[in-house]
C-alpha positions as CSV (number, residue, x, y, z in Angstrom):
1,X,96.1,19.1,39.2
2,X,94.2,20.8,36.3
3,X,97.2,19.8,33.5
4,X,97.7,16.7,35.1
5,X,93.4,15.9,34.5
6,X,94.0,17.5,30.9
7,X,96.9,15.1,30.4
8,X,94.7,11.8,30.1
9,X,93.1,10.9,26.6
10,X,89.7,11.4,26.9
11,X,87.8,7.9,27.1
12,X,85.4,6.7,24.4
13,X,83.4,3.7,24.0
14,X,84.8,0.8,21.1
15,X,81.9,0.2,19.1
16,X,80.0,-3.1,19.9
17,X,80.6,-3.6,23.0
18,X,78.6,-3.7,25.7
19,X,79.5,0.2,27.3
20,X,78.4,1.2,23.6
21,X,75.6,-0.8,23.8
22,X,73.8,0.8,26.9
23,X,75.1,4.0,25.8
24,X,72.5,3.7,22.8
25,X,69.8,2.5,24.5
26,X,70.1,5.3,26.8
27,X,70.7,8.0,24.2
28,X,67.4,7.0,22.4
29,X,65.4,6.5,25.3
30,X,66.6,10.1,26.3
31,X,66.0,11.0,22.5
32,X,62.5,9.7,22.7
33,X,61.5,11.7,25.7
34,X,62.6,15.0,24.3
35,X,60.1,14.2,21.3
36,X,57.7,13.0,23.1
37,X,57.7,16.2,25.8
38,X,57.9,18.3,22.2
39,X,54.9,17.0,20.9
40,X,53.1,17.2,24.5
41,X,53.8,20.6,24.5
42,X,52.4,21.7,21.0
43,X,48.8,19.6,21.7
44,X,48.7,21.8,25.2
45,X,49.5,24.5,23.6
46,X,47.3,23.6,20.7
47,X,44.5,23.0,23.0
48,X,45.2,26.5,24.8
49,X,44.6,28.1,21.7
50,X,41.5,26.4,20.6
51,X,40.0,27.1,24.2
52,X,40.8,30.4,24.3
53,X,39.2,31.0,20.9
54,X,36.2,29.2,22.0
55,X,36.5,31.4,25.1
56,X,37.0,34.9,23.4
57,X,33.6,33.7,20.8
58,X,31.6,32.8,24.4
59,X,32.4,36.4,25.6
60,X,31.4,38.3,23.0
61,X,28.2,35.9,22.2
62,X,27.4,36.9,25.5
63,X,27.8,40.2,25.5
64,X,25.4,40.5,22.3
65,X,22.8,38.7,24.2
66,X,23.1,41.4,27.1
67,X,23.4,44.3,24.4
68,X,20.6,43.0,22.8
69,X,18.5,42.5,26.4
70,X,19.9,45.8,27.1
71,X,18.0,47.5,23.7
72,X,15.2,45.7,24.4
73,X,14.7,47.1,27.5
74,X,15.4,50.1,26.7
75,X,13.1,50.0,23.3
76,X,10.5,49.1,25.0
77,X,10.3,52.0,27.9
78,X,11.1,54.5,24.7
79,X,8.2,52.8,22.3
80,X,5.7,51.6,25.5
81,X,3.6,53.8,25.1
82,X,3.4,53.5,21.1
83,X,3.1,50.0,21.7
84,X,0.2,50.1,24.2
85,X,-2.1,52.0,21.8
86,X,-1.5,49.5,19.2
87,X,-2.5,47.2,21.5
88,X,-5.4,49.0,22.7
89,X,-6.5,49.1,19.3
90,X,-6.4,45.7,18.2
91,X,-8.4,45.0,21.9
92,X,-6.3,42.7,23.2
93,X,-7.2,41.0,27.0
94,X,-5.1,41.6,30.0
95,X,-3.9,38.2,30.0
96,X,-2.7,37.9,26.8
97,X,-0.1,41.4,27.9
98,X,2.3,39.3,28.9
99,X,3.2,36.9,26.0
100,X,2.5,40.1,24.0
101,X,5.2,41.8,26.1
102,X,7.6,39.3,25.0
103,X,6.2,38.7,21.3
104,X,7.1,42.8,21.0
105,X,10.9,42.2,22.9
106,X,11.6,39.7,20.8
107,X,10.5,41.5,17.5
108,X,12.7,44.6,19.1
109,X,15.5,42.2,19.4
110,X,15.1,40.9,15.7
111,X,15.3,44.0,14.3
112,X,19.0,45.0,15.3
């Protein structure tokens, strides 16, 4: 059965014809996706890449911010007391402590 299959020419179109014809519509149709699914794949990919950088920025914005909320914190329980006898000095009300408080955390922050 095999040599009797491998026997028989194969079979190709005659050019302009109608079998050739359909043949090449369907070849660059078939063409057209493959490009098409190429370049679908680099913008994904493209757009991956961009939103992963953007990510990877975010991350390590945000992790300043929280270092930098961090030192202040921890600046301000070390220097408190420093802090307080400046502003005992300069006589300033009880309700003004609070913007004061973040006045001096922000300075702290500004200074890294």
């Amino acid at each position: 059965m095999y040599f009797r299959e491998r026997e028989a020419q194969p079979h190709f179109v005659a050019p302009n014809t109608f079998e050739s014809e359909w043949a090449q519509r369907w070849r660059a149709l078939e063409e057209m996706e493959v490009a098409q699914k190429e370049a679908l794949d680099k913008q994904f990919k493209e757009a991956r890449e961009k939103l992963e950088s953007e990510m990877d920025q975010a991350i390590q914005e945000h992790e300043a911010v929280l270092m930098r909320q961090g030192f202040c914190v921890t600046v301000f329980c070390l220097k408190q007391d420093r802090c307080d006898e400046i502003f005992l000095a300069l006589k300033i009300r009880p309700e003004v402590w609070f913007l004061t408080t973040i006045l001096r955390c922000f300075l702290l922050v500004n200074m890294i």
